[in-house]
N, C-alpha and C positions, 0 to 999 in steps of 0.2 A: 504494500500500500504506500501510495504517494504521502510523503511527509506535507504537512501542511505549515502554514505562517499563521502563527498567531501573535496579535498584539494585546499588551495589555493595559488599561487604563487607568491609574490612581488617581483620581478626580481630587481627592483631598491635597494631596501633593503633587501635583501634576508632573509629570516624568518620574527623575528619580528625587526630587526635591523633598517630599517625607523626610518629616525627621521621625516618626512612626510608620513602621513597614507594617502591611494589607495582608492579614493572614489567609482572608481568603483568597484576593492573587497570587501569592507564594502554595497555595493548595493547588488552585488551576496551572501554575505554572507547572509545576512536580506531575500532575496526574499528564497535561499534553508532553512534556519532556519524553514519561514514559514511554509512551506512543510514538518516540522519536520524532516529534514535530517541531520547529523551529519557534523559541519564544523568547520575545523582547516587548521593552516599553514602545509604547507607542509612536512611532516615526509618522509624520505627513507625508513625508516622500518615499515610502514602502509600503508594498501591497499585502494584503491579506486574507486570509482565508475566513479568519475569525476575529472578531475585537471584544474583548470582557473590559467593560467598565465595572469599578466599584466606588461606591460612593458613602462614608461614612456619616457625616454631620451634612445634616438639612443647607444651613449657611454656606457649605462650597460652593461656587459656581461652576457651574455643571461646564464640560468640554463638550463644544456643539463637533461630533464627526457624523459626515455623509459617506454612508457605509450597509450593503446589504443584507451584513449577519451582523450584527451589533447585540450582544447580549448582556445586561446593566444588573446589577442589585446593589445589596446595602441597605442598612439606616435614609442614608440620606434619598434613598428612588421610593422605599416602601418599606413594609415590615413583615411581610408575604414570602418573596422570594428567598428559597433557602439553596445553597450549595446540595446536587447529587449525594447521597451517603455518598457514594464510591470514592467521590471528590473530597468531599469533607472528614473522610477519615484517613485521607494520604496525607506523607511528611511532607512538609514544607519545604518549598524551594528556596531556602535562604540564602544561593546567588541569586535571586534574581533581583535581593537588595544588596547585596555582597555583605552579606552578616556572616559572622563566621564564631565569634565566640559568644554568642546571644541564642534562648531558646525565647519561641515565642507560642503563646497555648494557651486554650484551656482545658482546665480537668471538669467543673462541673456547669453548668447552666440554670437560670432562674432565679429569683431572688421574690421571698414573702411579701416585701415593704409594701408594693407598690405606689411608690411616692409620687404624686403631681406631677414633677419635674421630668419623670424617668420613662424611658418607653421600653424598657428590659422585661418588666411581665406583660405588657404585650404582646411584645415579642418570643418571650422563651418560659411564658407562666409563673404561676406565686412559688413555685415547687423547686427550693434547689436541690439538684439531685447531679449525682458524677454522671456526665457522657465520653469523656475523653480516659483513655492511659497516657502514664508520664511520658513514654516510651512513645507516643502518635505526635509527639512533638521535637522531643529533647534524647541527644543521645552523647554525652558529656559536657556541653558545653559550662563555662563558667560561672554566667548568669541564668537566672531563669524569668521570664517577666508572666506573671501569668493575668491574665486578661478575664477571669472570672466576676460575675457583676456581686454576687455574694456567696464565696468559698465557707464564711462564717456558717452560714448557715445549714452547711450540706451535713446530713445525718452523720457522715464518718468522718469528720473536718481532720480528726486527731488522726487517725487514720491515715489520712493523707498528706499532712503534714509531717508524721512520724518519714513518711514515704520521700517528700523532699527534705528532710535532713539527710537521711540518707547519701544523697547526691553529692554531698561536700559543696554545692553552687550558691550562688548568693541569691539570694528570694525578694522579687522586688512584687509584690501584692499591688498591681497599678491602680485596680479600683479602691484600694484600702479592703481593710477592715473593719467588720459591724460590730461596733464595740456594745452596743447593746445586749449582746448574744458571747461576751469575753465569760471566763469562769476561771480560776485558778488553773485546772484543768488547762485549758485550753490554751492559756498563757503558760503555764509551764511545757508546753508540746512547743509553741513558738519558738521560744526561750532556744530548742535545740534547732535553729535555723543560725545559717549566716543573713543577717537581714544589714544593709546599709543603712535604709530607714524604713519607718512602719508608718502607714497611713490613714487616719482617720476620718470620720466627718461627724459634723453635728451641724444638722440640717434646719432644724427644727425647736425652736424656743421653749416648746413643750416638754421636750425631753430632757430638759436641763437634769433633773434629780437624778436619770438611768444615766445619762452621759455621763456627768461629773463623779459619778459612784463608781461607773466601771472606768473611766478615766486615769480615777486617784489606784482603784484596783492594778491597773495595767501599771501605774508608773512604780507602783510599790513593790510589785511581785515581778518585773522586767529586769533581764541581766540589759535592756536597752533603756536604760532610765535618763536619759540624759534626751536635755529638751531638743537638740539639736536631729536626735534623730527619732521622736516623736514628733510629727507633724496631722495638725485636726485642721481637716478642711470648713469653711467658714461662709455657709452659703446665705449670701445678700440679695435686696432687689426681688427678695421673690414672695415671701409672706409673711414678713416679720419688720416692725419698724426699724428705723438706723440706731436707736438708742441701744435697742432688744441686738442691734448688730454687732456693737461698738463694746457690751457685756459681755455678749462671748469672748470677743476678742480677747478682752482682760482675765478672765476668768479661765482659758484654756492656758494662758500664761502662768496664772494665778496656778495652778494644778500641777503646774511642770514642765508642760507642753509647748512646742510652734504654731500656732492660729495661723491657718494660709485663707485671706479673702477668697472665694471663686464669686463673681457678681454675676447673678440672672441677665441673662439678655445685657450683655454689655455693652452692648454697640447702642442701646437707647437709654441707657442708664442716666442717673443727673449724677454731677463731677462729683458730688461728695462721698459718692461708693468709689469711685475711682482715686480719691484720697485716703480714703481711709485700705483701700487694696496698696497702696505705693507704704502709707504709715506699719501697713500689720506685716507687707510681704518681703518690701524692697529696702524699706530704710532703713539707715545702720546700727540704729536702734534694735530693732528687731533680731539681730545676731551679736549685740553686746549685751551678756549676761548683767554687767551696773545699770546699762538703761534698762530692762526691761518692763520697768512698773512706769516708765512713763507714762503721760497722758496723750493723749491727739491734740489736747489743746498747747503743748508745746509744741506741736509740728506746725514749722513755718506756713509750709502748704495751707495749712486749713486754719491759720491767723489772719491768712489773704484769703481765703474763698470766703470768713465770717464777713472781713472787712468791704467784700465786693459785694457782700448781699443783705447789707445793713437794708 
């Protein structure tokens, strides 16, 4: 059989520009290779037999190609379209981002929350449960990045943690952690991972008492106690006032922890989420242990955004 030409699309990162590689075009890339058909990013000036677009986040703008087999998914086209099994349970073509000491996976799918914000159980149900092996991903690489929406929650979590220690690899959890759902238990199963940092969130104002409980739990009973590599995401702009915003902020400091802003809809946001994201993420406050109890109203920034809006 004639080998074919396939291209492939990263709508997020348009060529090779990702600074995040597309699991599932490294899946299609691996499953056409096998097939011994030719695959590379998408050229204008070469022809093809096939084109896969993928498209994660709604906000990218989409690449208009005129093209007669063109076949798109993703997040950002629908929540419908899924990867063939046969495709979706092949290794990864991790030249086709020239990765070479990076594993990238998941082991289970689904998450209970279902939060406002999140389109993950509509996508993949309330139910987290393991669909992947380590092994349908990773086969010694250094690091491990795993892309599960909530790992916490999966009946055998210990289980599968006990499984990546194992590895000797460094464990970088990119969704975080649902500290909601921490237990001694659980943190001592952590505990035997290489973790750079661990990541949190506290979404929700409501949750202040489970937060800050398993919070002060994790910081206490963590061989990773140290605030630099506890980081709690800090979600703004979406149902909670800036005061209720600007509380956590302190408060996750107050516990031991890094508060990292993520603002709702950033691109329509009013500037004082966007100060208070540069005060909690970037400023050098924020990474000096003597400043850390500052306040925002010693930040310059937001001395002049009061004074412009007297």
């Amino acid at each position: 059989m004639k080998s074919k030409n396939i291209g492939i699309v990263d709508v997020d990162g348009f060529n090779t520009k990702a600074k995040f590689p597309n699991l599932a075009l490294m899946k299609i890339s691996a499953y056409h290779k096998q097939n011994n058909d030719n695959v590379e990013f998408y050229n204008p000036d070469n022809k093809y037999n096939t084109i896969y677009k993928s498209k994660i986040f709604t906000f990218s703008k989409d690449v208009d190609i005129k093209h007669d087999n063109i076949i798109q998914g993703g997040t950002g086209y629908d929540l419908t379209t899924k990867l063939p099994e046969n495709i979706d349970n092949m290794f990864p073509d991790y030249s086709l981002y020239n990765i070479t000491d990076t594993a990238y996976g998941y082991l289970t799918r689904g998450c209970p929350r279902g939060c406002e914000f999140c389109i993950v159980c509509a996508k993949e149900g309330k139910q987290t449960k393991q669909m992947y092996k380590l092994n349908q991903f990773w086969n010694g690489q250094k690091e491990i990045k795993l892309l599960d929406p909530n790992i916490t929650a999966a009946p055998n979590f210990i289980d599968l943690i006990n499984e990546l220690a194992e590895t000797k690899a460094y464990i970088d959890f990119t969704q975080g952690i649902d500290l909601r759902l921490l237990t001694e238990k659980k943190i001592e199963a952590i505990n035997k991972l290489k973790i750079k940092m661990v990541h949190f969130a506290w979404d929700n104002i409501k949750d202040e008492k489970i937060i800050c409980e398993k919070l002060k739990l994790y910081v206490d009973n963590s061989k990773y106690n140290n605030y630099r590599k506890i980081v709690v995401y800090v979600l703004v702009n979406f149902n909670s006032t800036f005061e209720e915003d600007l509380y956590r902020v302190y408060k996750i400091r107050e516990l031991g922890a890094s508060p990292y802003v993520m603002i709702y809809d950033k691109k329509n946001a009013e500037k004082k989420y966007k100060i208070l994201s540069k005060f909690t993420n970037f400023f050098p406050y924020s990474n000096n242990p003597k400043n850390r109890k500052d306040k925002i109203e010693d930040f310059e920034d937001w001395k002049k955004y009061l004074k412009d809006n007297k």
